[in-house]
TORKOL-4160 file (C-alpha; in steps of 0.2 Angstrom, whole numbers, padded with zeros to 4 digits, m for minus):
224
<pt num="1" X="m0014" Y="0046" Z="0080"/>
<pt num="2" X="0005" Y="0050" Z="0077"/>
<pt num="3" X="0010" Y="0066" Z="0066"/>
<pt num="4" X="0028" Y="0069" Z="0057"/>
<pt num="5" X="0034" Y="0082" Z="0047"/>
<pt num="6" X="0038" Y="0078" Z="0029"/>
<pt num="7" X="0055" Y="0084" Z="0024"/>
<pt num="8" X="0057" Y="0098" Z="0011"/>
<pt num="9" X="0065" Y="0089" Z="m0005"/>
<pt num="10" X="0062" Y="0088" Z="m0020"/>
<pt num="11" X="0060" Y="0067" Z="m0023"/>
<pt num="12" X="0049" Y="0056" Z="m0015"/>
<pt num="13" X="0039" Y="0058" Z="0002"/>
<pt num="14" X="0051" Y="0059" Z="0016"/>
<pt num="15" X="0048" Y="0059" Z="0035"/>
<pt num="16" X="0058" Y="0061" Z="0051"/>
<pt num="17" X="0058" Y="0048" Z="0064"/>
<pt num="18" X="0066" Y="0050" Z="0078"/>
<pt num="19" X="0077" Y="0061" Z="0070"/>
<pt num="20" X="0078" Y="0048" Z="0054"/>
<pt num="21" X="0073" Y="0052" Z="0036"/>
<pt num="22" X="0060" Y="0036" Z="0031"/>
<pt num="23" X="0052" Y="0036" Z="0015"/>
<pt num="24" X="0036" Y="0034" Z="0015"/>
<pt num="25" X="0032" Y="0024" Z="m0004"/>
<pt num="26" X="0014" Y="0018" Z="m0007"/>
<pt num="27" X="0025" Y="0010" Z="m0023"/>
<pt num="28" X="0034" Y="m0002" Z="m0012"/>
<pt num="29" X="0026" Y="m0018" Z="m0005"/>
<pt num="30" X="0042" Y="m0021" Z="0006"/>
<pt num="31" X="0049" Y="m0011" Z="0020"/>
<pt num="32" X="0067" Y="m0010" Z="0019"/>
<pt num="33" X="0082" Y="m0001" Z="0027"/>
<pt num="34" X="0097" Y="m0002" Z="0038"/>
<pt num="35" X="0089" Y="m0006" Z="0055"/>
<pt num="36" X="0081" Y="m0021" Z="0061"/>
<pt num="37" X="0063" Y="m0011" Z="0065"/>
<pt num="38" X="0056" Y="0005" Z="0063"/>
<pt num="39" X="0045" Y="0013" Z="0077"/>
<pt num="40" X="0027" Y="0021" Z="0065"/>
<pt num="41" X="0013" Y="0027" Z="0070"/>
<pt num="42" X="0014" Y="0019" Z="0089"/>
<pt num="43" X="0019" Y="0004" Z="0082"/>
<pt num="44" X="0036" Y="m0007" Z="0078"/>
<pt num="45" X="0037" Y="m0015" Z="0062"/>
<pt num="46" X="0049" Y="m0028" Z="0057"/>
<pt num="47" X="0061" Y="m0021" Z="0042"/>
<pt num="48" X="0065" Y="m0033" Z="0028"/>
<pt num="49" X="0082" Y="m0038" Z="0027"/>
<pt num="50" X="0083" Y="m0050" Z="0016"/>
<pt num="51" X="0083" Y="m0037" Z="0001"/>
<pt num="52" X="0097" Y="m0027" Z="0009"/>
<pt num="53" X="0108" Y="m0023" Z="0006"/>
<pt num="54" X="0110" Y="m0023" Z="m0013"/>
<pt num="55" X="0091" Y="m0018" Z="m0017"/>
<pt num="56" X="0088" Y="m0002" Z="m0003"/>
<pt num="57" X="0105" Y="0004" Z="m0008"/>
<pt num="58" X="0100" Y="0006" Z="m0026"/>
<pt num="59" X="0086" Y="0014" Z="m0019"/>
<pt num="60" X="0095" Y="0025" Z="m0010"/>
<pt num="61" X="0106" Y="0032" Z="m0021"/>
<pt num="62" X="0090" Y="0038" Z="m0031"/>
<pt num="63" X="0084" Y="0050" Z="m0018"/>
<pt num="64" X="0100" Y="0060" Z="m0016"/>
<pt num="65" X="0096" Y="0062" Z="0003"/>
<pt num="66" X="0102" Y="0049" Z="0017"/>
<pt num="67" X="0088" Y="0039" Z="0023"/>
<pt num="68" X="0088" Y="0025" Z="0035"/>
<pt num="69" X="0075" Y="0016" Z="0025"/>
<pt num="70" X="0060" Y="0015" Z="0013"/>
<pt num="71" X="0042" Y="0012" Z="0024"/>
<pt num="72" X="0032" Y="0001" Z="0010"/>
<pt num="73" X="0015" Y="m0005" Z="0010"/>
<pt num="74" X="0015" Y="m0019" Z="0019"/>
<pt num="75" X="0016" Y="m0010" Z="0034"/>
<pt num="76" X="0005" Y="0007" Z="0025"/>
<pt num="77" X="m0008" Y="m0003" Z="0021"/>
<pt num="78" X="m0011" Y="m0007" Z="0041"/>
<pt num="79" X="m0015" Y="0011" Z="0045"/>
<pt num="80" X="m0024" Y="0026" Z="0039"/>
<pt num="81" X="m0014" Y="0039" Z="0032"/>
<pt num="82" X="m0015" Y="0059" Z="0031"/>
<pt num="83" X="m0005" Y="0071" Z="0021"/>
<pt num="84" X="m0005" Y="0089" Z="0023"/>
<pt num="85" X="0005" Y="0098" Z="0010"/>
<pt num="86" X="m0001" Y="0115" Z="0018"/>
<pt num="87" X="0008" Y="0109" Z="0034"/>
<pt num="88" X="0019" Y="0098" Z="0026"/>
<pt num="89" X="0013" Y="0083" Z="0040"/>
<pt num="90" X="0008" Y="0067" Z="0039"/>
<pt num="91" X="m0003" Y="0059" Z="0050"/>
<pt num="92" X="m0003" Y="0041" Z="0053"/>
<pt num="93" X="m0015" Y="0030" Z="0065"/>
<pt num="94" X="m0021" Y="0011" Z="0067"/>
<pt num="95" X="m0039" Y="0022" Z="0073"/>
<pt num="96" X="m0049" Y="0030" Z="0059"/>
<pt num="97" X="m0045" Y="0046" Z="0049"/>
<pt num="98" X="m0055" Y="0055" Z="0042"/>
<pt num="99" X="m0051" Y="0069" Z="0026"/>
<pt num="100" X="m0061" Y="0081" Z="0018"/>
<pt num="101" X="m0063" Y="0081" Z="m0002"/>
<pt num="102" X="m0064" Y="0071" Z="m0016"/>
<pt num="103" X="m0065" Y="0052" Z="m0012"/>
<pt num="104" X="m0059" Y="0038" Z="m0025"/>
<pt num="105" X="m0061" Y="0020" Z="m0024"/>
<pt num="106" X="m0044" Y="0011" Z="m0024"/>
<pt num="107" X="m0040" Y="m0005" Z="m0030"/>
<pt num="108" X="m0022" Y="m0013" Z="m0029"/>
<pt num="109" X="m0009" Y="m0023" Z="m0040"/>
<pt num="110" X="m0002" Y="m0036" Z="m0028"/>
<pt num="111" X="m0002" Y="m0023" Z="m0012"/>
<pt num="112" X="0001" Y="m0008" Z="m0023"/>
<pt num="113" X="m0013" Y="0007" Z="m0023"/>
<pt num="114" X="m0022" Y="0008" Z="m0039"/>
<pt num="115" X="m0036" Y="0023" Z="m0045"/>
<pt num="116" X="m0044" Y="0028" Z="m0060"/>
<pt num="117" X="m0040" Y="0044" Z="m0068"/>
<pt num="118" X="m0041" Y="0051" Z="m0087"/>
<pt num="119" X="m0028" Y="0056" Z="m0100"/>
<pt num="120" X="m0036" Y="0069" Z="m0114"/>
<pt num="121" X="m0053" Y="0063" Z="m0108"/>
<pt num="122" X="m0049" Y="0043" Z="m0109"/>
<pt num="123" X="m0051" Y="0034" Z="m0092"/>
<pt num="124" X="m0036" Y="0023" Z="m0087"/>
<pt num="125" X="m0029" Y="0013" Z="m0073"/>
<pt num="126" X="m0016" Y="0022" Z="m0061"/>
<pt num="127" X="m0004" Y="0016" Z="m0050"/>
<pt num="128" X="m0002" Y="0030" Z="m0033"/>
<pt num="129" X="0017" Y="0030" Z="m0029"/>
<pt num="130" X="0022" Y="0042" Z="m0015"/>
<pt num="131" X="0041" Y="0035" Z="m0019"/>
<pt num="132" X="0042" Y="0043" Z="m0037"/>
<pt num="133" X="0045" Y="0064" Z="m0038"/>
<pt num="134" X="0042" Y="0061" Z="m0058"/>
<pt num="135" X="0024" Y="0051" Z="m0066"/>
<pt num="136" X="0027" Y="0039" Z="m0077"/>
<pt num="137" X="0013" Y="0035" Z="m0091"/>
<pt num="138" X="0015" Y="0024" Z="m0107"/>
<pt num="139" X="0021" Y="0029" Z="m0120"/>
<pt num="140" X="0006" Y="0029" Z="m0130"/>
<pt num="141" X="0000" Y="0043" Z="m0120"/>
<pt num="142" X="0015" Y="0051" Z="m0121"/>
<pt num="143" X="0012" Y="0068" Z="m0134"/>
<pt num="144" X="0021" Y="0070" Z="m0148"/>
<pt num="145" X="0018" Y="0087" Z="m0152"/>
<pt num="146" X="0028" Y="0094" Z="m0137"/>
<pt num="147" X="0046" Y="0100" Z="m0133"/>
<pt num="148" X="0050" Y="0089" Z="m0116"/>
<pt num="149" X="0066" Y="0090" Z="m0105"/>
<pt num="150" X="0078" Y="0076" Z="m0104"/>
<pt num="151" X="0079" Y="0071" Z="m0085"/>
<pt num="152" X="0091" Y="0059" Z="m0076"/>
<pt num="153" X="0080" Y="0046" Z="m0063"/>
<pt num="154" X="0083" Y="0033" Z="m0053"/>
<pt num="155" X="0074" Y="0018" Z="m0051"/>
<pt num="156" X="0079" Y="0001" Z="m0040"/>
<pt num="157" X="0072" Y="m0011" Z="m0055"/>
<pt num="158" X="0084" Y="0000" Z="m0070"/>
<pt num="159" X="0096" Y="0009" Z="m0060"/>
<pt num="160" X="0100" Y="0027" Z="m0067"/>
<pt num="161" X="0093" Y="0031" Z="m0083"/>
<pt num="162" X="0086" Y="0047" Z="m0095"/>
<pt num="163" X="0069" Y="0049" Z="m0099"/>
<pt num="164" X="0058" Y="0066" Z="m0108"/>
<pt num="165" X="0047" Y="0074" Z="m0098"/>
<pt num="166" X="0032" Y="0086" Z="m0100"/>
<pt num="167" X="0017" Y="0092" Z="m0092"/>
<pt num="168" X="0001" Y="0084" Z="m0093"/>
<pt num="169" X="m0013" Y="0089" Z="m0086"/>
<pt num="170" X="m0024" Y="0073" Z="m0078"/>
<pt num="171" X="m0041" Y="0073" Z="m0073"/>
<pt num="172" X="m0041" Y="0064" Z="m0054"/>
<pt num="173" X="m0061" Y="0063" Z="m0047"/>
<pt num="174" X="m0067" Y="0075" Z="m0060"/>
<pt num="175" X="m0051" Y="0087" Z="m0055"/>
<pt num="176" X="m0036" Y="0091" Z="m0067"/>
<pt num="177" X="m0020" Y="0091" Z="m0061"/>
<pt num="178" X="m0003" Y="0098" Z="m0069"/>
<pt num="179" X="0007" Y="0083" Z="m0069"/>
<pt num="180" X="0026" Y="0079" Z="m0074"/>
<pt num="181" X="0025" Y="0065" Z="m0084"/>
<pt num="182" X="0040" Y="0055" Z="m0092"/>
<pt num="183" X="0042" Y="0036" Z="m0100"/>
<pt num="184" X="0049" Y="0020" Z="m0089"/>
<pt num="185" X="0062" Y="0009" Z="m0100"/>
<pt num="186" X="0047" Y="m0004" Z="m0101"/>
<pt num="187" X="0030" Y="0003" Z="m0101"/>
<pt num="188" X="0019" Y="0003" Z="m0084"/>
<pt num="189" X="0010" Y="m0013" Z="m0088"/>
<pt num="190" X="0027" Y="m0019" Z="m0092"/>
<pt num="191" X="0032" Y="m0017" Z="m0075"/>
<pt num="192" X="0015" Y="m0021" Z="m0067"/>
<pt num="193" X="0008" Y="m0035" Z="m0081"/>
<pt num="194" X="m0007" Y="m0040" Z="m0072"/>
<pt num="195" X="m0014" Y="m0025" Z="m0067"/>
<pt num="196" X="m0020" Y="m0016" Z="m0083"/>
<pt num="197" X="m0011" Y="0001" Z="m0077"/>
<pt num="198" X="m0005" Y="0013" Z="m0090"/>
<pt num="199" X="0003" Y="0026" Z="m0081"/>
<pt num="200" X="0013" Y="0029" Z="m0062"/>
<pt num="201" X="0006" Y="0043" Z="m0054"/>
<pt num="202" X="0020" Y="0052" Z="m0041"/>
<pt num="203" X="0021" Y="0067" Z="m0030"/>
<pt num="204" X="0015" Y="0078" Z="m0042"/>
<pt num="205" X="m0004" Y="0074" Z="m0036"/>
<pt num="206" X="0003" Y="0077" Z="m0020"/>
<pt num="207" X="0010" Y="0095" Z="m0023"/>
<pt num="208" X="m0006" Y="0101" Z="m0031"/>
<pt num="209" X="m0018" Y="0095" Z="m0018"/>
<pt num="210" X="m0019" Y="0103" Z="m0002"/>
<pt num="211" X="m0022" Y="0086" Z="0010"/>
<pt num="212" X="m0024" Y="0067" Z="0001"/>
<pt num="213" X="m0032" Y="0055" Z="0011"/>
<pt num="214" X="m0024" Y="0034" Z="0012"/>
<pt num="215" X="m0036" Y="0023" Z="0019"/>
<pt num="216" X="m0032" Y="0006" Z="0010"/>
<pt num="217" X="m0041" Y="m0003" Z="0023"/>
<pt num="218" X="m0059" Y="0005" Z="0016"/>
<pt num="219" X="m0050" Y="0004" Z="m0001"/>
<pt num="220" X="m0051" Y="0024" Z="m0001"/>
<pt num="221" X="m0042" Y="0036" Z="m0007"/>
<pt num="222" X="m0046" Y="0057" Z="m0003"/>
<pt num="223" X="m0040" Y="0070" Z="m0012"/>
<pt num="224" X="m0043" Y="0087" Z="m0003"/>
């Protein structure tokens, strides 16, 4: 079992390695950075290079922090991974972990985590991305009747771009969330065509629960 602190910035899930920023981005199915391996959780894992430099770059420049690279989930979905938001630690082991709370199945697009969780009372198909500071939902559940805030973000499939956010409230294992929701370019099941997902869930969950629980190998998730 092998803990690391989470760095306090507002973006995605970031962790110090050895004195290196990593971040951690159940969104990712590739591990990529600037070094040939990285040393998690007692383990050294190969880091793909045949997508740098052009592809973590543009990642890079999104989280407006240096990092050394971007852990995805082909090396996450190995492990069993804890997040305290109370300690601000994660908690990452090849051995079993265990988290208090709500428990939702998880199912996955390619690698990618996937959970059920309900807009106005309407169950839909989520993707769980600890790389995104900002959910994404499709337009269609996007309200009309509110007065959002134009936001500049950065993703490595459209580069910079704009998009109006508001708060929606999302109902995760029978628990509503507050959640910071703006539009992709191309709507989720755009971007994810075969997985019937209608919306990007991102470190909002995150700041509203006190622990969550990843244990893809028991396709589990645990919100505390």
């Amino acid at each position: 079992m092998h803990k690391y602190n989470i760095h306090k910035h507002h973006g995605p899930l970031i962790i110090d390695i050895d004195g290196e920023l990593w971040v951690v981005d159940t969104g990712s199915p590739w591990t990529i950075g600037s070094a040939k391996a990285v040393r998690f959780a007692g383990d050294t894992f190969a880091v793909g290079h045949r997508l740098w430099p052009e592809t973590y770059t543009s990642v890079r420049d999104g989280f407006n922090v240096k990092t050394a690279g971007l852990i995805g989930t082909d090396v996450l979905n190995q492990l069993d991974m804890k997040i305290d938001l109370a300690e601000h630690t994660l908690t990452a082991s090849r051995d079993r972990l265990e988290c208090a709370g709500d428990a939702l199945p998880l199912d996955y697009a390619n690698t990618i985590p996937v959970f059920q969780a309900a807009f106005d009372g309407f169950p839909h198909r989520v993707i769980f991305d600890t790389g995104a500071h900002i959910s994404y939902v499709h337009p269609d559940l996007f309200p009309e009747d509110v007065n959002p805030i134009r936001v500049t973000d950065h993703s490595p499939q459209f580069g910079s771009f704009e998009t109006d956010v508001t708060n929606l409230l999302v109902s995760v294992a029978g628990r509503l969330f507050p959640v910071n929701c703006g539009t992709l370019p191309p709507p989720p099941d755009s971007v994810y065509p075969h997985a019937d997902v209608s919306a990007i869930i991102g470190l909002d969950l995150c700041r509203f629960a006190i622990t969550i629980g990843y244990f893809p190998r028991r396709n589990l998730m645990v919100i505390g």
